[in-house]
Backbone as CSV, one residue per row, in Angstrom:
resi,resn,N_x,N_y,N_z,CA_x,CA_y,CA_z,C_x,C_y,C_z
1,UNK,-6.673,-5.602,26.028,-5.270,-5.497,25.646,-4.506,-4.748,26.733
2,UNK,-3.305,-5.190,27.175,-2.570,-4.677,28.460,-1.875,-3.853,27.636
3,UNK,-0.874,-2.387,28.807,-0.530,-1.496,27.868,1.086,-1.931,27.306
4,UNK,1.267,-3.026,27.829,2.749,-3.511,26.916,2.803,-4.095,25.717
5,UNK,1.063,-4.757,25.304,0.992,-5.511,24.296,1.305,-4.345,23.161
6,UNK,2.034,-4.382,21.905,2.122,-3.917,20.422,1.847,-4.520,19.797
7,UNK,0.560,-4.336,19.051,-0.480,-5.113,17.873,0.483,-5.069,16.414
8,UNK,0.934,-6.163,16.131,1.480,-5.947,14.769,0.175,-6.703,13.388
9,UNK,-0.207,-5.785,13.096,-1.402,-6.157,11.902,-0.362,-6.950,10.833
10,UNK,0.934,-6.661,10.611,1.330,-8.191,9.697,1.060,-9.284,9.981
11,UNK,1.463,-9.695,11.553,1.064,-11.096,11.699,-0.421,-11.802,11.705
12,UNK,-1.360,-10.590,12.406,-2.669,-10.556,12.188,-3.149,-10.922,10.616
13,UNK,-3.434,-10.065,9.396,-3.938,-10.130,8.262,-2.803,-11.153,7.333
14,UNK,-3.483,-12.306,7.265,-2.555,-13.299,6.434,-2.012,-13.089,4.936
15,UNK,-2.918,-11.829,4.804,-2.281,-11.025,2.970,-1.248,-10.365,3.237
16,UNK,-0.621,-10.404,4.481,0.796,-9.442,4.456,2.091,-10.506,4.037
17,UNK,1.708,-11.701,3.740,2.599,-12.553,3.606,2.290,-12.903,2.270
18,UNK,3.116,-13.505,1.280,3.172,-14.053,0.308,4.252,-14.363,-0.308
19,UNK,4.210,-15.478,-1.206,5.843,-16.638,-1.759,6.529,-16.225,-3.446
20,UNK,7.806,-16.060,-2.656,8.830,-15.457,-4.157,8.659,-16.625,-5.108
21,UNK,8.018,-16.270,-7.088,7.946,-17.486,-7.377,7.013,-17.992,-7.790
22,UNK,5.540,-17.510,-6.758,4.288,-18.467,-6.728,3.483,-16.784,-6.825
23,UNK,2.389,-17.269,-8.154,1.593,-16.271,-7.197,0.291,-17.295,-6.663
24,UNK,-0.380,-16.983,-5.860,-1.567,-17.238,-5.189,-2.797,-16.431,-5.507
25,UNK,-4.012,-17.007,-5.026,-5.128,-16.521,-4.658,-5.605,-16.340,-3.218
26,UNK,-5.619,-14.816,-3.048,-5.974,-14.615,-1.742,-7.677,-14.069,-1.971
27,UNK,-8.053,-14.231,-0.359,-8.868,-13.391,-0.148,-9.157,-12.025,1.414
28,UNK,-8.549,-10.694,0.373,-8.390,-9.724,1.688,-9.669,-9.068,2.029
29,UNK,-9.521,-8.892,3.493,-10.659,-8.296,4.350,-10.698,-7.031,4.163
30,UNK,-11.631,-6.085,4.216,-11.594,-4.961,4.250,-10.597,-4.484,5.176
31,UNK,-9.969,-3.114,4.778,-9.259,-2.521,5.612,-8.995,-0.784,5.833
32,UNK,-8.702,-0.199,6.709,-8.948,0.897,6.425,-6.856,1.688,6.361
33,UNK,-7.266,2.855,5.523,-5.561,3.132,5.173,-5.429,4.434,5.664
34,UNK,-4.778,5.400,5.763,-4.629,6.698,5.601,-4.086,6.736,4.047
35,UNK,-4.512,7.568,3.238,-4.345,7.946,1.768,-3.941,9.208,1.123
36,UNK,-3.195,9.527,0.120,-2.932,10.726,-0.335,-2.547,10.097,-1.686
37,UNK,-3.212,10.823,-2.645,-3.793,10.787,-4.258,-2.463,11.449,-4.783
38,UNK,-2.117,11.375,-5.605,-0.840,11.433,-6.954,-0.421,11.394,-8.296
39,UNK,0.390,11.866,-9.035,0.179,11.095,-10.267,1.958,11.763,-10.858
40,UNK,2.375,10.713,-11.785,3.890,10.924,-12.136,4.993,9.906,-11.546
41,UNK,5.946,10.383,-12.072,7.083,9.623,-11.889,7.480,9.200,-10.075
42,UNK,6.919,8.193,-9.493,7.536,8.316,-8.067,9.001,8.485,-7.395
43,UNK,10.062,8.533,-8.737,11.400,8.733,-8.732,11.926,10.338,-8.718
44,UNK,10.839,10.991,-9.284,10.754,12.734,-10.142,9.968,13.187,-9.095
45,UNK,8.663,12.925,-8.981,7.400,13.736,-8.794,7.550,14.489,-7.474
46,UNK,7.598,15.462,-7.269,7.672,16.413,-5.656,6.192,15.539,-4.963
47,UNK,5.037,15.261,-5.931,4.119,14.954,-5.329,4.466,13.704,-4.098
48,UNK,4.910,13.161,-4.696,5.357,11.523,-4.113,5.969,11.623,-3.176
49,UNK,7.171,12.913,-2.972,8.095,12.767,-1.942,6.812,13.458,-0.903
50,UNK,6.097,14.258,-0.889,5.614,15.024,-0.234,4.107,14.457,0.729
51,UNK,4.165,13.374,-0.615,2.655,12.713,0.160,3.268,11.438,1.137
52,UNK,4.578,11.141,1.377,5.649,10.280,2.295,5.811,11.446,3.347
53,UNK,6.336,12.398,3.198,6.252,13.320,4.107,4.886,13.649,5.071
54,UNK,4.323,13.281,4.994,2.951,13.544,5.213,2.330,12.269,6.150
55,UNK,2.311,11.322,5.091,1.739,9.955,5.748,2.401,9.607,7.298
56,UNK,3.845,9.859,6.960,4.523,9.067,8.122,4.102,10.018,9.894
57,UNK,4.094,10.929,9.071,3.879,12.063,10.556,2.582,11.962,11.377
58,UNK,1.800,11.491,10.426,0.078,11.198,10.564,-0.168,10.219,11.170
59,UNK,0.751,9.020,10.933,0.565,7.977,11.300,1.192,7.641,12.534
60,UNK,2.355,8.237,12.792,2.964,8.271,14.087,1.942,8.851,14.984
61,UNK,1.565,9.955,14.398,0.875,11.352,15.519,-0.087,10.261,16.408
62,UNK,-0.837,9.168,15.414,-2.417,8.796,15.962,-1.507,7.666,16.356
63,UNK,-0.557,7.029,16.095,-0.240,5.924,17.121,0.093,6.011,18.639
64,UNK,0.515,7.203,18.432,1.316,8.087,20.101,0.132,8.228,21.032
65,UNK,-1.397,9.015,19.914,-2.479,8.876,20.413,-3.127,8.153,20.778
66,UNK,-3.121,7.001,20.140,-3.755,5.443,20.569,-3.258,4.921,21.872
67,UNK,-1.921,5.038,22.033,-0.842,4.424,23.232,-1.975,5.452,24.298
68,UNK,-1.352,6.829,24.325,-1.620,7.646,25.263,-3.073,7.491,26.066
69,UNK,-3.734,8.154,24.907,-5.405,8.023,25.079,-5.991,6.852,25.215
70,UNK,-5.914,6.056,23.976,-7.100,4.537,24.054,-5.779,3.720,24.856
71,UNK,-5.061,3.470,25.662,-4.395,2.248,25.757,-3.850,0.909,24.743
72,UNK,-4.206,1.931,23.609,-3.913,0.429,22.425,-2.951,0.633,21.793
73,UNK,-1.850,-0.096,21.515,-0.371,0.605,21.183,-0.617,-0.399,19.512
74,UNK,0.429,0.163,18.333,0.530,-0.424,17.529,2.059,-0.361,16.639
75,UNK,2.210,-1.290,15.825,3.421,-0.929,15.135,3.035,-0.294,14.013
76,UNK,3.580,0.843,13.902,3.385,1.175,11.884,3.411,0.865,11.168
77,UNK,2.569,0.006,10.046,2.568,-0.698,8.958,3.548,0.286,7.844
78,UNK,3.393,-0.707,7.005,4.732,-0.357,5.588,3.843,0.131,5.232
79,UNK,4.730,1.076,4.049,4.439,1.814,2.681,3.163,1.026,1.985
80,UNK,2.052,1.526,1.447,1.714,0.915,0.623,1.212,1.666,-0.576
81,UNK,1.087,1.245,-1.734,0.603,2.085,-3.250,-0.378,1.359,-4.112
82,UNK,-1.164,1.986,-4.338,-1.999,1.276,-5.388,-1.515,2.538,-6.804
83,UNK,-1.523,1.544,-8.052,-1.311,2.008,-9.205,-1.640,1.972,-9.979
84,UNK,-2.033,2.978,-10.783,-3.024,2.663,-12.386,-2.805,3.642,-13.153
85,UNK,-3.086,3.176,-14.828,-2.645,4.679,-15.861,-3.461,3.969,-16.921
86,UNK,-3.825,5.377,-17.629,-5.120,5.055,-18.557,-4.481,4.089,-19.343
87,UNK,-3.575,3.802,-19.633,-3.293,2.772,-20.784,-2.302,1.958,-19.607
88,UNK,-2.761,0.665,-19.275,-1.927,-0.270,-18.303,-0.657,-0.555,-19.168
89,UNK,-0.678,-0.713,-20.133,0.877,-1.471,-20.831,1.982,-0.040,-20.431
90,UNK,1.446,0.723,-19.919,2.731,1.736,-19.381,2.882,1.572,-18.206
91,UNK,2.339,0.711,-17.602,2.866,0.253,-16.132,3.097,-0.994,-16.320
92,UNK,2.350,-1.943,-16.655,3.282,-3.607,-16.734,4.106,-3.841,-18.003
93,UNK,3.886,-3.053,-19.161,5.157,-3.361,-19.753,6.330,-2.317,-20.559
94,UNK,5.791,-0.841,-20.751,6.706,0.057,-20.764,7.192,0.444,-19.967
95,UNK,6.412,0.436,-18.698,6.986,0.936,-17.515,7.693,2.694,-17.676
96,UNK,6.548,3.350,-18.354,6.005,4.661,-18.342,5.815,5.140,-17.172
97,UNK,6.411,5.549,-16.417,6.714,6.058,-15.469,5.835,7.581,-15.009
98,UNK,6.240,8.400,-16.156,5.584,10.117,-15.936,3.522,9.630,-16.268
99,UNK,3.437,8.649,-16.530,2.419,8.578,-17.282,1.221,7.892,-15.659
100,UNK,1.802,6.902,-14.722,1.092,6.784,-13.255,0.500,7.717,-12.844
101,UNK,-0.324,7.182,-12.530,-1.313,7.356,-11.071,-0.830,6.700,-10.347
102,UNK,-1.198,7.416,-9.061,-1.105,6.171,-7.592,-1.877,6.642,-6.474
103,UNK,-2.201,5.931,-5.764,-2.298,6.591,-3.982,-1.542,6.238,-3.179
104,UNK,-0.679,6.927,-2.425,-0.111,6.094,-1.119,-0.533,5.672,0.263
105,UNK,-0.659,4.740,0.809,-1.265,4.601,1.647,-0.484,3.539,3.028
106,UNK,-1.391,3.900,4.187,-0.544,3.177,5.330,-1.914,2.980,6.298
107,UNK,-1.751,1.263,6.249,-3.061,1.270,7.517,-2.626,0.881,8.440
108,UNK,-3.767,1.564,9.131,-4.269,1.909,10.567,-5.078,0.696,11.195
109,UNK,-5.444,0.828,12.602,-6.388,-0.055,12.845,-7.786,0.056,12.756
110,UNK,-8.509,-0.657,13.256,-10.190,-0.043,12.569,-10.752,0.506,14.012
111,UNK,-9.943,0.758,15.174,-10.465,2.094,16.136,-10.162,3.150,16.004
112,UNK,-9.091,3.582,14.896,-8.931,4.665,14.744,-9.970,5.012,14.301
113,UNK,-10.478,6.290,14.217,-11.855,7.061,13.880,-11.474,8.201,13.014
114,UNK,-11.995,8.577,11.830,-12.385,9.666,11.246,-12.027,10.877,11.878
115,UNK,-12.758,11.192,13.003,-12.573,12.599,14.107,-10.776,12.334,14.559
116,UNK,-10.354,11.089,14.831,-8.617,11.163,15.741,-8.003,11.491,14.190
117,UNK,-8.152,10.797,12.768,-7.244,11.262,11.753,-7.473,12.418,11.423
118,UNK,-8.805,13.363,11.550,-8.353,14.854,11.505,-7.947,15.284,12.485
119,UNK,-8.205,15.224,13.445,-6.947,15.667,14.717,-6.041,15.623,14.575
120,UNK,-4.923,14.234,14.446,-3.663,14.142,14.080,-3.018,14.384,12.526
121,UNK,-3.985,14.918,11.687,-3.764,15.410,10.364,-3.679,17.430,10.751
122,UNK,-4.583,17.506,11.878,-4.786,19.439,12.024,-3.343,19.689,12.397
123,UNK,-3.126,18.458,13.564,-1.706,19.173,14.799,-0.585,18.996,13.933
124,UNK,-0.453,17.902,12.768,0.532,17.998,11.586,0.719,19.023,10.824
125,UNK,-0.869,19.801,10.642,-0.584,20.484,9.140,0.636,21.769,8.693
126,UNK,1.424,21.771,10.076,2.607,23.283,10.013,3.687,22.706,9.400
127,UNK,3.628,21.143,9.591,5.059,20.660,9.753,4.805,19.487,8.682
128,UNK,3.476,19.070,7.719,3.831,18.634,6.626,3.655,19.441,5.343
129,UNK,3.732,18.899,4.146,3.342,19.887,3.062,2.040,19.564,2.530
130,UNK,1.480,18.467,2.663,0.117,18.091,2.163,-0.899,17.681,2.865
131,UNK,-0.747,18.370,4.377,-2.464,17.514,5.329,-3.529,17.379,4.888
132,UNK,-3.472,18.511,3.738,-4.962,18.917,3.553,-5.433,18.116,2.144
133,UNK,-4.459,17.087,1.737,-4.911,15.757,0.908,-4.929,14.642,1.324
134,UNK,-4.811,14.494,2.706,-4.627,13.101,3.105,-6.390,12.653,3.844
135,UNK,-6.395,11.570,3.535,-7.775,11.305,4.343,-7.763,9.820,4.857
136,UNK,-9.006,9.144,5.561,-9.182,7.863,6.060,-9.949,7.483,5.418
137,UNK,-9.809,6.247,4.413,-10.545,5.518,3.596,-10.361,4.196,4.090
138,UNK,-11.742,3.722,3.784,-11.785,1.890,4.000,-11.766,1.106,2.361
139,UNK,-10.805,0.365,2.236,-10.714,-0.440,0.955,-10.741,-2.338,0.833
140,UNK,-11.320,-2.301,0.085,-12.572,-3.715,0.051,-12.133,-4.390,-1.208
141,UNK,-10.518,-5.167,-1.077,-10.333,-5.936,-2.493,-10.699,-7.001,-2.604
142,UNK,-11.312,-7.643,-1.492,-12.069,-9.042,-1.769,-10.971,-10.051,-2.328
143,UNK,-11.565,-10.544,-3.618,-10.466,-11.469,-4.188,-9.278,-10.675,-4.853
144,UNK,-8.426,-11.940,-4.546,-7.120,-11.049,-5.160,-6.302,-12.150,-5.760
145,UNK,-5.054,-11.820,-6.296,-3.828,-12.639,-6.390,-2.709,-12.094,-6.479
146,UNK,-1.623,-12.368,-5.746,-0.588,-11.644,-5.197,0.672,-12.987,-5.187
147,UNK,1.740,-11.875,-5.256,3.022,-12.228,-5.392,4.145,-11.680,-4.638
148,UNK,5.153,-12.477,-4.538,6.480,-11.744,-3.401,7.196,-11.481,-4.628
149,UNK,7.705,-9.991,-4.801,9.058,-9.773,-5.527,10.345,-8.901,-4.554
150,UNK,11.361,-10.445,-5.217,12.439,-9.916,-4.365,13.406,-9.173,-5.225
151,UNK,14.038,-7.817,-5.478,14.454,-6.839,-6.282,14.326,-5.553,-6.430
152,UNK,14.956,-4.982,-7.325,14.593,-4.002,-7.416,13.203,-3.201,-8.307
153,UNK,12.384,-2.269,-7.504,11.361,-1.876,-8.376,11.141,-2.173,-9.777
154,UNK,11.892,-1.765,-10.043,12.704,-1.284,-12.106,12.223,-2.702,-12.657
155,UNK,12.261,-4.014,-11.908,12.550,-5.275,-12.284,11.172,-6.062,-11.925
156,UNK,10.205,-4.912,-12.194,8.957,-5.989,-11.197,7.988,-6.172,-13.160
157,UNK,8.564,-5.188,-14.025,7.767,-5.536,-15.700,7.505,-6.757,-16.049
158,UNK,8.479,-7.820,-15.866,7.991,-9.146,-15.985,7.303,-10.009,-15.408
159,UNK,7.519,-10.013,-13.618,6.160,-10.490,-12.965,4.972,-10.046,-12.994
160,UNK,4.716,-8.830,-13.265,3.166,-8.253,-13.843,3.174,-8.572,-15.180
161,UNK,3.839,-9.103,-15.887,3.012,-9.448,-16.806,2.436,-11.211,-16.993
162,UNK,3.678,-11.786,-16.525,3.724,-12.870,-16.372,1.692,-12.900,-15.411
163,UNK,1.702,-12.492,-14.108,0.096,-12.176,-13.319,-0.908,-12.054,-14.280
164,UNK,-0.651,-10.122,-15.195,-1.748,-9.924,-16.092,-1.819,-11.232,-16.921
165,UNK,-1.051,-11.069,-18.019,-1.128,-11.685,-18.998,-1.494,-13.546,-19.029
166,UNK,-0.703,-13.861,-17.796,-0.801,-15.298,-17.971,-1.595,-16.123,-16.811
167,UNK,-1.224,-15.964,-15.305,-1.857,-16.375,-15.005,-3.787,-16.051,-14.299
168,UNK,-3.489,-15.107,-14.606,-5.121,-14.606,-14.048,-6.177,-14.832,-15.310
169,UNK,-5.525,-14.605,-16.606,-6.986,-15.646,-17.753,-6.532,-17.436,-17.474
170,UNK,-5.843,-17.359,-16.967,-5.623,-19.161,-17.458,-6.333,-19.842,-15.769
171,UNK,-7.012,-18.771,-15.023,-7.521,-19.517,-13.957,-8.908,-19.014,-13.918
172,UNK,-8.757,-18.469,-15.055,-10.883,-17.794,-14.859,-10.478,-16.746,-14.310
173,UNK,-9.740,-15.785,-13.901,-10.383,-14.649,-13.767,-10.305,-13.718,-14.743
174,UNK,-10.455,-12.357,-13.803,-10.315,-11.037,-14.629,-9.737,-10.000,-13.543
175,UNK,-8.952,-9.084,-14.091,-8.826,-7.621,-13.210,-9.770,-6.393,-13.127
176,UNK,-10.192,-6.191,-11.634,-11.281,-5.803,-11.646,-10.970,-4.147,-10.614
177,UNK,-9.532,-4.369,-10.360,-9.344,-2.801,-9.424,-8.019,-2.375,-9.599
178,UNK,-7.486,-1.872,-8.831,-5.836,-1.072,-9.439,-4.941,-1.801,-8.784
179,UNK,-3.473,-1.728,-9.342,-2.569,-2.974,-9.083,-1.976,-2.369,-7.503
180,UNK,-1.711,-2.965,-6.782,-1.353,-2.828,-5.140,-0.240,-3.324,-5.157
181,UNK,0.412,-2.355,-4.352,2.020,-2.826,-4.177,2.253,-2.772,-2.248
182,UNK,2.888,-3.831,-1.975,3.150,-3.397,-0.737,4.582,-3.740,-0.289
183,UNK,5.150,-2.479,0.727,6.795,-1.989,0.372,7.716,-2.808,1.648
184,UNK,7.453,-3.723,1.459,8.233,-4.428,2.923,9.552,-3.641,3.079
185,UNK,10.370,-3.573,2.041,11.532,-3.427,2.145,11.818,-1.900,2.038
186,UNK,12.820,-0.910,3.070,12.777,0.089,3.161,14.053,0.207,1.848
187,UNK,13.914,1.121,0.631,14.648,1.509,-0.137,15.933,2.506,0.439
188,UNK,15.944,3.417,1.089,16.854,3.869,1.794,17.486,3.052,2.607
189,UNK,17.623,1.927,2.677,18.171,1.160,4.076,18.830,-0.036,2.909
190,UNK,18.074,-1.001,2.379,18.274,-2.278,1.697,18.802,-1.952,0.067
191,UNK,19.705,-2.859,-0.108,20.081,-2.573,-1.635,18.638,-2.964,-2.603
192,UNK,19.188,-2.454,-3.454,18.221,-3.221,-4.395,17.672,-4.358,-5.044
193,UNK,18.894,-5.227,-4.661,18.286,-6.620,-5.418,17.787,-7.153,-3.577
194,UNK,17.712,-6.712,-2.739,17.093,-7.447,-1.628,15.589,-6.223,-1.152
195,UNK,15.166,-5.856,-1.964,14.076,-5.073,-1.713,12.803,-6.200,-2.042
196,UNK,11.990,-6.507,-0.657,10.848,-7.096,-0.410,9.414,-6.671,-0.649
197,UNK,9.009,-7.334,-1.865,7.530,-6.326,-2.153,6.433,-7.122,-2.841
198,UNK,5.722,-7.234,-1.951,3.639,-7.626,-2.632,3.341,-6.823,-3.752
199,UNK,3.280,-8.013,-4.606,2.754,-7.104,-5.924,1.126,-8.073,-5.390
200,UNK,0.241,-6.654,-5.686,-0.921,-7.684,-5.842,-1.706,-7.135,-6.933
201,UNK,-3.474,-8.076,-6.927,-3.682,-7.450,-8.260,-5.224,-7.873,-7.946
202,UNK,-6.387,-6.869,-7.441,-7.718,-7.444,-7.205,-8.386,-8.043,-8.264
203,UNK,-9.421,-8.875,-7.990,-9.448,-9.565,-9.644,-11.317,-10.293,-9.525
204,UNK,-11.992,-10.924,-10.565,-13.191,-11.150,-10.224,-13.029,-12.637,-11.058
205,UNK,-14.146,-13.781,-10.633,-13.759,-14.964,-11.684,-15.399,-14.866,-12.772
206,UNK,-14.614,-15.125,-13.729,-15.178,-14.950,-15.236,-16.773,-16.122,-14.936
207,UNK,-17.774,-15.695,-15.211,-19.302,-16.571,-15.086,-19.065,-17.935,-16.360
């Protein structure tokens, strides 16, 4: 790789794409994220703002590092969240909010190493509020099925249920890991009814 090339992993991993409308069956490759664990309202929770505070600095730090050191430059992938709460009908259809779990997460490439994300997590830790929850995990959803929602968050109760409820028994499967969201669209920047977002949903097919 020459040092002008910028690796964009959207165009690379074909699960960064998906159709408003349709959901599909994918199948994603393992991948590795930077992560920080949560739970509560992502509108309320200090946790949420703080584990954003955190990610983005981390992720810059080791990209600057990658350029500098390895010669391998990259773009920063989007926001991403996985979500779950002991009783799911408070996320796909009350939309119980204080009642989430989540992790937030943002991947990396797979040369980043273990040893460079505590490095660029140590030289962060003055200047975020949570280094010392963030880590490098590799995540393995295999099969999936995923959807484009174009809108606002608030408005995603009916396409998850429409996923849970209807189409994932009516094709043989089952849900087998926590629901994945991925944030194309920056909320501070884009209104709300043009906010771009992967709902996905890992899943296994019934014997």
């Amino acid at each position: 790789m020459s040092e002008t090339t910028v690796l964009d992993l959207r165009t690379e991993i074909a699960t960064y794409t998906a159709r408003r409308g349709r959901i599909d069956v994918v199948e994603v490759p393992p991948l590795q994220y930077l992560m920080i664990d949560g739970h509560g309202d992502p509108n309320t929770a200090p946790a949420y703002r703080d584990a954003i505070e955190t990610l983005y600095p981390v992720a810059y730090g080791l990209k600057f590092f990658s350029k500098r050191e390895l010669g391998r430059d990259y773009k920063i992938m989007p926001l991403e969240g996985l979500w779950w709460a002991d009783d799911m009908a408070a996320f796909t259809v009350r939309r119980d909010k204080s009642r989430w779990d989540w992790t937030l997460m943002i991947l990396v490439p797979d040369w980043i190493t273990a040893a460079q994300v505590d490095n660029a997590r140590d030289a962060a830790a003055a200047k975020v509020p949570r280094a010392g929850d963030l880590r490098l995990e590799h995540l393995d959803e295999g099969l999936s099925v995923q959807t484009l929602h174009v809108g606002p968050y608030e408005a995603e109760g009916p396409v998850l249920a429409q996923m849970h409820d209807e189409f994932i028994p009516a094709n043989g499967l089952r849900v087998t890991g926590k629901h994945h969201e991925i944030y194309l669209g920056d909320p501070r920047r884009a209104a709300p009814e043009r906010l771009r977002t992967i709902l996905r949903q890992p899943v296994q097919r019934i014997a």
